[in-house]
Jmol script that loads the backbone (N, CA, C; Angstrom):
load data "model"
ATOM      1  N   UNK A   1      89.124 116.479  88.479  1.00  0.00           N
ATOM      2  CA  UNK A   1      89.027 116.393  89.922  1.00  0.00           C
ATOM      3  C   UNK A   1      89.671 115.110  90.444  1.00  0.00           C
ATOM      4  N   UNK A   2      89.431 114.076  89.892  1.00  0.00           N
ATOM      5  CA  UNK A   2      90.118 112.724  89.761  1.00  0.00           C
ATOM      6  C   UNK A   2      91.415 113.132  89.943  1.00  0.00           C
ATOM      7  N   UNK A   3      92.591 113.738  89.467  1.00  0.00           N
ATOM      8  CA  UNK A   3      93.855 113.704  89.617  1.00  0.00           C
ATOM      9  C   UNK A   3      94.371 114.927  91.109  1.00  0.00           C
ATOM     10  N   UNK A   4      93.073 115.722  91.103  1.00  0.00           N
ATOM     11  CA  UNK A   4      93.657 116.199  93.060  1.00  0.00           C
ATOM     12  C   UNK A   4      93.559 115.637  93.660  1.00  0.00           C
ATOM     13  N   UNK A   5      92.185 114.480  93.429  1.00  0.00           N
ATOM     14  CA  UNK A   5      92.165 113.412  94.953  1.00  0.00           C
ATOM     15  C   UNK A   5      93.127 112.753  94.605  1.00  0.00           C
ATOM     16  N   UNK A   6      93.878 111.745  93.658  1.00  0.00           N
ATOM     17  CA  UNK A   6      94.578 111.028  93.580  1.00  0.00           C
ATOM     18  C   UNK A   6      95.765 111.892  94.636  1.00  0.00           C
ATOM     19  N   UNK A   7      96.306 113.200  94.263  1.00  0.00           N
ATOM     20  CA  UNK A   7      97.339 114.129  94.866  1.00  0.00           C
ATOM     21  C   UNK A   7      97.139 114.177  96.276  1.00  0.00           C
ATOM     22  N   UNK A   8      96.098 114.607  96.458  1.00  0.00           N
ATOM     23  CA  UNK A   8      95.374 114.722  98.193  1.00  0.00           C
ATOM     24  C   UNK A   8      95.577 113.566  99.116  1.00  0.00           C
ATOM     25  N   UNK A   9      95.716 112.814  98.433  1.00  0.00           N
ATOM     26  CA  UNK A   9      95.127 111.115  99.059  1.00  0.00           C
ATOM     27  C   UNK A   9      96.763 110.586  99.015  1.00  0.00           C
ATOM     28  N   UNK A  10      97.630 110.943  98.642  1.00  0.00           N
ATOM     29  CA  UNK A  10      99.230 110.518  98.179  1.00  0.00           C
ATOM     30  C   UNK A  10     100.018 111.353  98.977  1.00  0.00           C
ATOM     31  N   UNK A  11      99.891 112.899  99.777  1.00  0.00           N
ATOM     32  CA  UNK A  11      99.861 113.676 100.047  1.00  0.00           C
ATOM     33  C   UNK A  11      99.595 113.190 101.818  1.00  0.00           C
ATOM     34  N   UNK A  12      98.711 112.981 102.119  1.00  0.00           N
ATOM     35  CA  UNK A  12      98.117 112.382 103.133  1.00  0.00           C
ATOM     36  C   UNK A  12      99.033 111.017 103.791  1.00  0.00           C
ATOM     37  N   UNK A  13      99.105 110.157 102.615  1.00  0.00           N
ATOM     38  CA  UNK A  13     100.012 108.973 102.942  1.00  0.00           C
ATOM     39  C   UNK A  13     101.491 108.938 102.943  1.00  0.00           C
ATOM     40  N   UNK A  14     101.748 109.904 102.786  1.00  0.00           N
ATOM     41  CA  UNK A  14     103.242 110.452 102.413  1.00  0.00           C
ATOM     42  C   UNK A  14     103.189 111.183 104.380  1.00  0.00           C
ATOM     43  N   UNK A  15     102.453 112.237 104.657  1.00  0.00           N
ATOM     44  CA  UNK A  15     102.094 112.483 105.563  1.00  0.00           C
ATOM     45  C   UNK A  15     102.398 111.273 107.091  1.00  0.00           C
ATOM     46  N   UNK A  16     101.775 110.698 106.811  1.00  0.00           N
ATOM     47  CA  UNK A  16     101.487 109.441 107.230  1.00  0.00           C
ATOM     48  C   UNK A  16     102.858 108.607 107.691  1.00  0.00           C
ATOM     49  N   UNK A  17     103.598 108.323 106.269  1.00  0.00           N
ATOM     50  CA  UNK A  17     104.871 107.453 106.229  1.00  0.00           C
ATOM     51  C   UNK A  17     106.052 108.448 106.883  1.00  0.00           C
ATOM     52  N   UNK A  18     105.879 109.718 107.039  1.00  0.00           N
ATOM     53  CA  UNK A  18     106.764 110.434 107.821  1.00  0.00           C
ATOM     54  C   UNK A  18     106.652 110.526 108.857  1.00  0.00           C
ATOM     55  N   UNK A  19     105.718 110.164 109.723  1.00  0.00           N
ATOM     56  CA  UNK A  19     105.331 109.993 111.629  1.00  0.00           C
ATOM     57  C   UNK A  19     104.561 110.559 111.876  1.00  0.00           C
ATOM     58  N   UNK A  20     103.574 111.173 111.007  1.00  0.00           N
ATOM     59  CA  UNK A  20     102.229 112.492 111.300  1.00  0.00           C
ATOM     60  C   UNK A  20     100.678 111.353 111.731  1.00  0.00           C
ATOM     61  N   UNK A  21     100.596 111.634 112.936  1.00  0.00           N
ATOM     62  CA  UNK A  21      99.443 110.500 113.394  1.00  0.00           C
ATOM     63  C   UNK A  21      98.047 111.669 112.625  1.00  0.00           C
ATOM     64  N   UNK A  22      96.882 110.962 111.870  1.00  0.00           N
ATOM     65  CA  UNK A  22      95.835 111.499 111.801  1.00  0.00           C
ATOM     66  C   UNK A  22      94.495 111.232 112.200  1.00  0.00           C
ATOM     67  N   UNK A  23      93.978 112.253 113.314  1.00  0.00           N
ATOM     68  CA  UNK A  23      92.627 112.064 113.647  1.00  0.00           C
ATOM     69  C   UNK A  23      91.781 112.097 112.547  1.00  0.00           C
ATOM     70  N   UNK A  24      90.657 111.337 112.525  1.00  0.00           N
ATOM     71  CA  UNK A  24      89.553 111.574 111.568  1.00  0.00           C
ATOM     72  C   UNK A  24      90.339 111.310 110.168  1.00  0.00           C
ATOM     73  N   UNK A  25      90.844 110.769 110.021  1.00  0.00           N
ATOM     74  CA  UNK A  25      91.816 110.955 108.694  1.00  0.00           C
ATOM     75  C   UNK A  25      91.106 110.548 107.461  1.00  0.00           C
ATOM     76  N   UNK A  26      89.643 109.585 107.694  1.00  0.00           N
ATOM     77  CA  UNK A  26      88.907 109.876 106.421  1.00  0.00           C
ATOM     78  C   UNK A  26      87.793 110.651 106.061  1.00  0.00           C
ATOM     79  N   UNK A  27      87.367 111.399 107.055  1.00  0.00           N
ATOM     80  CA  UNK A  27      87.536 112.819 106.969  1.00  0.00           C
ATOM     81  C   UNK A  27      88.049 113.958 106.176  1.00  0.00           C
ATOM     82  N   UNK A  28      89.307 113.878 106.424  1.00  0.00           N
ATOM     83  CA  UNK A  28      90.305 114.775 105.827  1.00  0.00           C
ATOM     84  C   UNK A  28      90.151 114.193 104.244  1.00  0.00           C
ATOM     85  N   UNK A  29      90.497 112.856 104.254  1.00  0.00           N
ATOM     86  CA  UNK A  29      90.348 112.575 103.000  1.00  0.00           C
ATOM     87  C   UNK A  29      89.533 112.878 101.567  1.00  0.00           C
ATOM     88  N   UNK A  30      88.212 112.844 102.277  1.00  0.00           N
ATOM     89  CA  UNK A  30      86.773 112.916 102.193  1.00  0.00           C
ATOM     90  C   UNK A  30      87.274 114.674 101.262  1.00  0.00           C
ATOM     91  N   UNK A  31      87.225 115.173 102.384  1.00  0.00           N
ATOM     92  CA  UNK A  31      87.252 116.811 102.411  1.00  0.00           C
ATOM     93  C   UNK A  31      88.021 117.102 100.858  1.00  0.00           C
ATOM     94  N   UNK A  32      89.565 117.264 101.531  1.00  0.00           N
ATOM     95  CA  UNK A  32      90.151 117.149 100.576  1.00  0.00           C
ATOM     96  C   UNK A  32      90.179 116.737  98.997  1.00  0.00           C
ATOM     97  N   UNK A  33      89.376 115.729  99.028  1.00  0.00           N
ATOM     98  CA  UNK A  33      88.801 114.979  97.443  1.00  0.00           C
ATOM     99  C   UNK A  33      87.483 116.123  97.110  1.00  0.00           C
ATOM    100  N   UNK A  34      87.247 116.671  97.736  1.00  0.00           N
ATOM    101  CA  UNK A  34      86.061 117.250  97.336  1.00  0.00           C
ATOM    102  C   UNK A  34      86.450 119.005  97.207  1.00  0.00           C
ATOM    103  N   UNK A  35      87.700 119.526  97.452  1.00  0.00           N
ATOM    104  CA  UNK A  35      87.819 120.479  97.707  1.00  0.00           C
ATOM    105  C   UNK A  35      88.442 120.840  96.167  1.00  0.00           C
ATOM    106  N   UNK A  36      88.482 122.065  95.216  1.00  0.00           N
ATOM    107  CA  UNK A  36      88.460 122.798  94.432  1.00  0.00           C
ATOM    108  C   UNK A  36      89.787 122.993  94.623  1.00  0.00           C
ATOM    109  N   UNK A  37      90.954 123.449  95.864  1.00  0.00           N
ATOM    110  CA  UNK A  37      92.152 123.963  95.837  1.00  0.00           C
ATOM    111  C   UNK A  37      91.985 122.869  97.174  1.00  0.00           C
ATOM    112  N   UNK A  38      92.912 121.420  97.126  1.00  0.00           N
ATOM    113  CA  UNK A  38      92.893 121.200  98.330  1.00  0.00           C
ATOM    114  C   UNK A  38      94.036 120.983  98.917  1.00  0.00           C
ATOM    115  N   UNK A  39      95.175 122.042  98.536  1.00  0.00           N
ATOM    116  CA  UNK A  39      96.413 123.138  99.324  1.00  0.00           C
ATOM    117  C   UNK A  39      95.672 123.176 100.417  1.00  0.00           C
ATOM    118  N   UNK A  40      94.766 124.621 100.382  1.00  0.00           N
ATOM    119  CA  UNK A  40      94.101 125.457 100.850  1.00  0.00           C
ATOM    120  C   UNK A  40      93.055 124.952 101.859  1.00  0.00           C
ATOM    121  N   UNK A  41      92.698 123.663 101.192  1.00  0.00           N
ATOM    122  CA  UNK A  41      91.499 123.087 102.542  1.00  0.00           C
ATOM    123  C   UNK A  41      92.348 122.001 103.223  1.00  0.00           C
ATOM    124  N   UNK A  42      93.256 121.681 103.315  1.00  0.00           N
ATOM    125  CA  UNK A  42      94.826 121.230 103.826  1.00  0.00           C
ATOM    126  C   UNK A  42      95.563 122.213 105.039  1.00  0.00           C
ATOM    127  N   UNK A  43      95.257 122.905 104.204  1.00  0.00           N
ATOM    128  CA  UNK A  43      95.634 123.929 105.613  1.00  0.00           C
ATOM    129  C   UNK A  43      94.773 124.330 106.156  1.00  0.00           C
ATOM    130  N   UNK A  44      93.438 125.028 106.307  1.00  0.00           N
ATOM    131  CA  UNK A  44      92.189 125.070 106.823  1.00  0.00           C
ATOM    132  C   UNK A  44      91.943 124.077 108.040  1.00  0.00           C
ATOM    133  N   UNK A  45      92.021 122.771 107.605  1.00  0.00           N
ATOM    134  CA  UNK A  45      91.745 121.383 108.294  1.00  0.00           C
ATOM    135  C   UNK A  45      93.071 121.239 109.112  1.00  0.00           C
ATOM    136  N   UNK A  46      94.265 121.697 109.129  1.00  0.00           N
ATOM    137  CA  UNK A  46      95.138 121.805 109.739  1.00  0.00           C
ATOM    138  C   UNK A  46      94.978 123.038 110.977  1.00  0.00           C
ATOM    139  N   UNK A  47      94.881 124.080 110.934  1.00  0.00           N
ATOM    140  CA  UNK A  47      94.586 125.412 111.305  1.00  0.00           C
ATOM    141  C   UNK A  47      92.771 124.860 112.428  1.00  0.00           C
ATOM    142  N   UNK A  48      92.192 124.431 111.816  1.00  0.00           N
ATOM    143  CA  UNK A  48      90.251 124.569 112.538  1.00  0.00           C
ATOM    144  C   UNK A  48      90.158 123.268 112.824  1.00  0.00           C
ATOM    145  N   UNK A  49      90.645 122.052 112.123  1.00  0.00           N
ATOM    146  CA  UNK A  49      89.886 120.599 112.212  1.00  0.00           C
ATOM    147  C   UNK A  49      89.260 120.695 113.406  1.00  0.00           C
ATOM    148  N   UNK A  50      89.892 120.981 114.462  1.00  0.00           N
ATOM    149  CA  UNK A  50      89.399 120.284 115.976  1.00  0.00           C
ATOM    150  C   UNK A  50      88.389 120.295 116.038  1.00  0.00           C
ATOM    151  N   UNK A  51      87.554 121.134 115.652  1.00  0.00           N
ATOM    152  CA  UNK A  51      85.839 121.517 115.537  1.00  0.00           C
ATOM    153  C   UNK A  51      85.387 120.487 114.966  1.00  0.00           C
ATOM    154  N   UNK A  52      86.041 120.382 114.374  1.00  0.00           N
ATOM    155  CA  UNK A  52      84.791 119.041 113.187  1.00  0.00           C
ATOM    156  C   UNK A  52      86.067 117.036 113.666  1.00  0.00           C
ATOM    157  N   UNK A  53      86.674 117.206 114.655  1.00  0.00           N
ATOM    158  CA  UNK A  53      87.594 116.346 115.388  1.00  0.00           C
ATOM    159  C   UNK A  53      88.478 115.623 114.183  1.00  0.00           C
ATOM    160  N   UNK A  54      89.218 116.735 113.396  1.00  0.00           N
ATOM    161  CA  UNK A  54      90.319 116.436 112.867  1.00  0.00           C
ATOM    162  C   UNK A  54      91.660 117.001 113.303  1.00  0.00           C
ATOM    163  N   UNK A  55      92.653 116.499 113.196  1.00  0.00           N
ATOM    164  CA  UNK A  55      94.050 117.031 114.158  1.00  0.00           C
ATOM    165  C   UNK A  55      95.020 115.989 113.769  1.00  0.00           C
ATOM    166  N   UNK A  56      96.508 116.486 113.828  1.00  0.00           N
ATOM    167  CA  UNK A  56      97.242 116.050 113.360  1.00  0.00           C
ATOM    168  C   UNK A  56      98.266 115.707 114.501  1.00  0.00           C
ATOM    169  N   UNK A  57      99.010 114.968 114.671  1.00  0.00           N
ATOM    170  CA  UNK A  57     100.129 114.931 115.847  1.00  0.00           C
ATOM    171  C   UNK A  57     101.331 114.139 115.121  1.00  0.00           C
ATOM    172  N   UNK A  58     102.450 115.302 115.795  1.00  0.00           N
ATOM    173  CA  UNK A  58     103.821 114.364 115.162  1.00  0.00           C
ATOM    174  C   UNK A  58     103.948 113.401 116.308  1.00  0.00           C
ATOM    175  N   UNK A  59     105.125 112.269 116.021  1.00  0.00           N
ATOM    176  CA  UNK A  59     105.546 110.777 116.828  1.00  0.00           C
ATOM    177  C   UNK A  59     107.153 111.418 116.633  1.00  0.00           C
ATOM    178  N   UNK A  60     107.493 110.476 117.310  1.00  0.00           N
ATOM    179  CA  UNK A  60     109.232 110.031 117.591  1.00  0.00           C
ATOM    180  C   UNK A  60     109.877 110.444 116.395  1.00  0.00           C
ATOM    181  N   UNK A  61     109.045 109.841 115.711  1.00  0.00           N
ATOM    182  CA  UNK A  61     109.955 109.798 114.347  1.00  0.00           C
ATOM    183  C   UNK A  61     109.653 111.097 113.119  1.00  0.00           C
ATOM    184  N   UNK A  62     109.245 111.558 113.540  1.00  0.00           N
ATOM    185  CA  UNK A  62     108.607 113.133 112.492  1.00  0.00           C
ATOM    186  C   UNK A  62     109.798 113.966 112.687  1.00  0.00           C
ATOM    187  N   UNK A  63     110.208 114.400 111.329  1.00  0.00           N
ATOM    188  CA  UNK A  63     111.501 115.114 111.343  1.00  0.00           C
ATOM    189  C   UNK A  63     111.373 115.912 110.595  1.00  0.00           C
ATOM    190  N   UNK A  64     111.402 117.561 111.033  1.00  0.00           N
ATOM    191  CA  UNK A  64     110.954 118.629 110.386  1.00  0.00           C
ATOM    192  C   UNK A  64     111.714 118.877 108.969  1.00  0.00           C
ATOM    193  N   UNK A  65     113.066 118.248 108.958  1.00  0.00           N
ATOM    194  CA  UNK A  65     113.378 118.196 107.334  1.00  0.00           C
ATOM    195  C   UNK A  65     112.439 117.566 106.479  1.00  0.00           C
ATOM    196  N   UNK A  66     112.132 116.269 106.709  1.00  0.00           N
ATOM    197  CA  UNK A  66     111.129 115.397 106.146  1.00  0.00           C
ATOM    198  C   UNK A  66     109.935 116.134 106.361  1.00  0.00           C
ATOM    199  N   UNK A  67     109.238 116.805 106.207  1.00  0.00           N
ATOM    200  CA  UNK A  67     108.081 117.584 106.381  1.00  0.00           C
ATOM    201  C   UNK A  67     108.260 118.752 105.673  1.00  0.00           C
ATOM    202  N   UNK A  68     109.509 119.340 105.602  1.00  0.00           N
ATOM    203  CA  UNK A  68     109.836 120.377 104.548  1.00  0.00           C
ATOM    204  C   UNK A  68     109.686 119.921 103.080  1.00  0.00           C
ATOM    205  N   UNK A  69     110.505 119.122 103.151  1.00  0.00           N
ATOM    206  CA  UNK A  69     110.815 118.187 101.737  1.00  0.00           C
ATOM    207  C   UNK A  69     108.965 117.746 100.873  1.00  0.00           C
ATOM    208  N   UNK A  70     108.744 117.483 102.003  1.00  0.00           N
ATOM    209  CA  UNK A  70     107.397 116.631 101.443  1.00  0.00           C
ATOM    210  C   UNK A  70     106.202 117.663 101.038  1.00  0.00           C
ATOM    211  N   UNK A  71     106.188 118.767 101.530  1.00  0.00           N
ATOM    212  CA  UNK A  71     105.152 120.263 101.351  1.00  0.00           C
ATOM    213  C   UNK A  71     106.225 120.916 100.259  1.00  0.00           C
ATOM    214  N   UNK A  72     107.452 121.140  99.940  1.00  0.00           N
ATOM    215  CA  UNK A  72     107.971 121.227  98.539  1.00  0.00           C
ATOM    216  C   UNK A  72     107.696 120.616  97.641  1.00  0.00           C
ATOM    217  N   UNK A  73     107.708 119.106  97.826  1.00  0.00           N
ATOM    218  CA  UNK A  73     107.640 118.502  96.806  1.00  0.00           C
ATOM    219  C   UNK A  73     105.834 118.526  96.204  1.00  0.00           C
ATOM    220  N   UNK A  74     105.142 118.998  96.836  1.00  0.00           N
ATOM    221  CA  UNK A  74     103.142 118.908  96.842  1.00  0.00           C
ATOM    222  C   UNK A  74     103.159 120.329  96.614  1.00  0.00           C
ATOM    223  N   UNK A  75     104.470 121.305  96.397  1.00  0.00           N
ATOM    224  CA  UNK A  75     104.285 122.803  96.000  1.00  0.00           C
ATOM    225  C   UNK A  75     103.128 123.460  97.034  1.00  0.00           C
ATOM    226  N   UNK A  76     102.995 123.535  98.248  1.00  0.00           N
ATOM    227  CA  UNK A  76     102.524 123.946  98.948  1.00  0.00           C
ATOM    228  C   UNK A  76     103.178 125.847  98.967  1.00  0.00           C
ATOM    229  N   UNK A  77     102.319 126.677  99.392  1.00  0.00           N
ATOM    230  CA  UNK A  77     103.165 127.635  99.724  1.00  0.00           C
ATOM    231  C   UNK A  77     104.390 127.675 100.720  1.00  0.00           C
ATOM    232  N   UNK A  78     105.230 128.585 100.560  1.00  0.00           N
ATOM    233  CA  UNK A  78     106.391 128.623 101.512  1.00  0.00           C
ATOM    234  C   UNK A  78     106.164 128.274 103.010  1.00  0.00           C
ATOM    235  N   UNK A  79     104.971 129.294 103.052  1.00  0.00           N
ATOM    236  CA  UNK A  79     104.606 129.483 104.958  1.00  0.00           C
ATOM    237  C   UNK A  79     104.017 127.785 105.313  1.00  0.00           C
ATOM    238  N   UNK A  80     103.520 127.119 104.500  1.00  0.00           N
ATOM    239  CA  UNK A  80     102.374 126.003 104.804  1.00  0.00           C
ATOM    240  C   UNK A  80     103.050 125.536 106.036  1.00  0.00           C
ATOM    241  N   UNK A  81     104.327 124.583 105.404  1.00  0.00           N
ATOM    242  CA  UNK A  81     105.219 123.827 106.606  1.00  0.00           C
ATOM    243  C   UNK A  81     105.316 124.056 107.626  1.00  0.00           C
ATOM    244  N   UNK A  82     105.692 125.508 108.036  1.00  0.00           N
ATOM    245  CA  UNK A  82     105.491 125.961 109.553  1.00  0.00           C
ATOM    246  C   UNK A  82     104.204 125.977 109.835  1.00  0.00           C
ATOM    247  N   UNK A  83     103.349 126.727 109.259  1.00  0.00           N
ATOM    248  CA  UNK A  83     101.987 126.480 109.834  1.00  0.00           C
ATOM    249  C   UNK A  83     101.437 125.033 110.317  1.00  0.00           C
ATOM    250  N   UNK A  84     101.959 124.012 109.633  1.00  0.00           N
ATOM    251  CA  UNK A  84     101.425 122.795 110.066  1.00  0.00           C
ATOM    252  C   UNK A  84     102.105 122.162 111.023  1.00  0.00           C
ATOM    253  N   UNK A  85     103.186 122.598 111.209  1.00  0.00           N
ATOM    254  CA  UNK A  85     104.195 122.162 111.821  1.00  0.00           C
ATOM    255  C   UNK A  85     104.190 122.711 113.184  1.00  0.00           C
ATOM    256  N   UNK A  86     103.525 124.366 113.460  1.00  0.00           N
ATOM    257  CA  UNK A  86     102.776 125.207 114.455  1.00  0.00           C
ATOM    258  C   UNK A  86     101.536 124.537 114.956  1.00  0.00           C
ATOM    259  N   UNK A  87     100.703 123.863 114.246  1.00  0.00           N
ATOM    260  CA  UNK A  87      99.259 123.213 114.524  1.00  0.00           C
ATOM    261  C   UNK A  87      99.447 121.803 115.082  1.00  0.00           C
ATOM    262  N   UNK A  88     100.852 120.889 114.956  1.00  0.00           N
ATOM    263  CA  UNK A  88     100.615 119.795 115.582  1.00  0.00           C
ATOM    264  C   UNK A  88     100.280 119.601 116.956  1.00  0.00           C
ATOM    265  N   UNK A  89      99.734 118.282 117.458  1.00  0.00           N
ATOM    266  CA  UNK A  89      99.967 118.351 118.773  1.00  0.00           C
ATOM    267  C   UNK A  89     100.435 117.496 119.293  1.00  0.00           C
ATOM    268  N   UNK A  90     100.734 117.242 120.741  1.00  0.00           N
ATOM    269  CA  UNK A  90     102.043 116.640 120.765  1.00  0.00           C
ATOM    270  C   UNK A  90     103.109 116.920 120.766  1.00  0.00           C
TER     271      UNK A  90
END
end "model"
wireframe off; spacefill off
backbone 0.3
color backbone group
């Protein structure tokens, strides 16, 4: 379990270093470290957070190549990127 949070948590900051502002972001963290597939509760928390006041927003600098690249490289499914990329706000 130790090596998804390490992934989750690298994943997040990678997130982060590309222009993705995060509400609640230790929260997400939290979640994520605790989650069994946390792809799947990654996208969940992307898709519902607002309920529990997690949410994601791109900045100036968020560039949907760089957001492709970075959900390839974390082997996300195909669809993830758009979906998250559909859920920002902002």
């Amino acid at each position: 379990m130790i090596a998804n949070q390490q992934e989750s948590t690298q994943f997040i900051q990678s997130l982060k270093r590309a222009g993705i502002v995060i509400g609640n972001e230790r929260e997400v963290i939290e979640r994520l470290g605790k989650a069994r597939e946390w792809h799947f509760a990654f996208a969940t928390l992307a898709r519902q957070g607002k309920t529990l006041g997690i949410w994601f927003a791109a900045t100036a600098r968020t560039r949907s190549i760089q957001l492709q690249r970075l959900f390839a490289k974390y082997h996300f499914p195909s669809n993830a990127e758009a979906a998250f990329e559909a859920s920002l706000q902002g």
